[in-house]
N, C-alpha and C positions, 0 to 999 in steps of 0.2 A: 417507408422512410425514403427519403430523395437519396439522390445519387452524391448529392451535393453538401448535403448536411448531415451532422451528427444526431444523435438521439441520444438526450441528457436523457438516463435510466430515474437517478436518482441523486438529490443531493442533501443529504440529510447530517452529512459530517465533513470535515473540511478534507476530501478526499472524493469528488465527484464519480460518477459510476457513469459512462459514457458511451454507446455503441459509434462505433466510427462506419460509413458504410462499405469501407473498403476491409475492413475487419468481421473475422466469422464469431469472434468473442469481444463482447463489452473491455473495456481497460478502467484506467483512475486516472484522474485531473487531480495531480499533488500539487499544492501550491508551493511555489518558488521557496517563501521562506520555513515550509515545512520540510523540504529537500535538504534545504541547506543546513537545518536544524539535526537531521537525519546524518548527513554527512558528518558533520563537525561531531558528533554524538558518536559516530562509529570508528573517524580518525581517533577521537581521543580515546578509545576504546584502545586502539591499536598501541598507542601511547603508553599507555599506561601497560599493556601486555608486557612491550620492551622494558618495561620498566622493572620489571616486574611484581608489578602492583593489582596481580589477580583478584583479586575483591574486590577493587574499587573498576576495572574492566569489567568485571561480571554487572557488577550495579549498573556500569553507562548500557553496557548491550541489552539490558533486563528490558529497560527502559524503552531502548527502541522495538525489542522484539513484541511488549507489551500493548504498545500504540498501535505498530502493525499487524498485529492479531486482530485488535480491534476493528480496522481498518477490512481485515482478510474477513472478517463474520460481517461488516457488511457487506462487502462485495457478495460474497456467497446468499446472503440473503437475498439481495437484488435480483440476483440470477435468478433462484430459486422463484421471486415473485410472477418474475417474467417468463416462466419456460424454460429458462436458456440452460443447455447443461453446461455444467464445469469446465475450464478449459484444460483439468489436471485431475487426478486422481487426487483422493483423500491420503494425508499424511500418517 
C-alpha cells in the first residue's frame, strides 16, 4: 500500500471497510446521509426517553443498534478475510 493512499478493503454495504495507511486498523466510510439518519434516530431516542415514552425509545435504539450490528459483522468479517486481527476484543 502507498503512503499516500487508502486501501478500499471492501465495499459490499453502504458502510465501506477502509485501511488508511497511517492507521494500524482498517475503519468505515459511513455516508453523510447514513450518519445523519443515525443521529436523528438516536436524538429522538433521547426524546422520547424524557418523555417518558420507554417503548417507543427502545424501538428507535433497536433499530439503530440492529443496522450497526450488521454493519459490526461486516467489518469483522473483512478483517477476518484479510488477516487483520480485531482492533477490540469480543463483547
Amino acid at each position: 500500500m502507498s503512503e499516500d493512499h487508502a486501501e478500499l478493503l471492501d465495499t459490499t454495504t453502504h458502510c465501506a471497510v477502509v485501511k488508511l495507511p497511517t492507521r494500524k486498523y482498517p475503519g468505515v466510510v459511513i455516508q453523510g446521509d447514513s450518519l445523519h439518519a443515525w443521529y436523528t434516530s438516536v436524538r429522538s431516542a433521547k426524546t422520547l426517553c424524557e418523555a417518558g415514552e420507554i417503548a417507543e425509545a427502545v424501538d428507535e435504539l433497536t433499530q439503530v443498534i440492529d443496522l450497526l450490528s450488521s454493519y459490526l459483522g461486516n467489518y469483522e468479517r473483512v478483517l477476518k478475510q484479510h488477516g487483520i486481527d480485531l482492533p477490540y476484543t469480543g463483547d
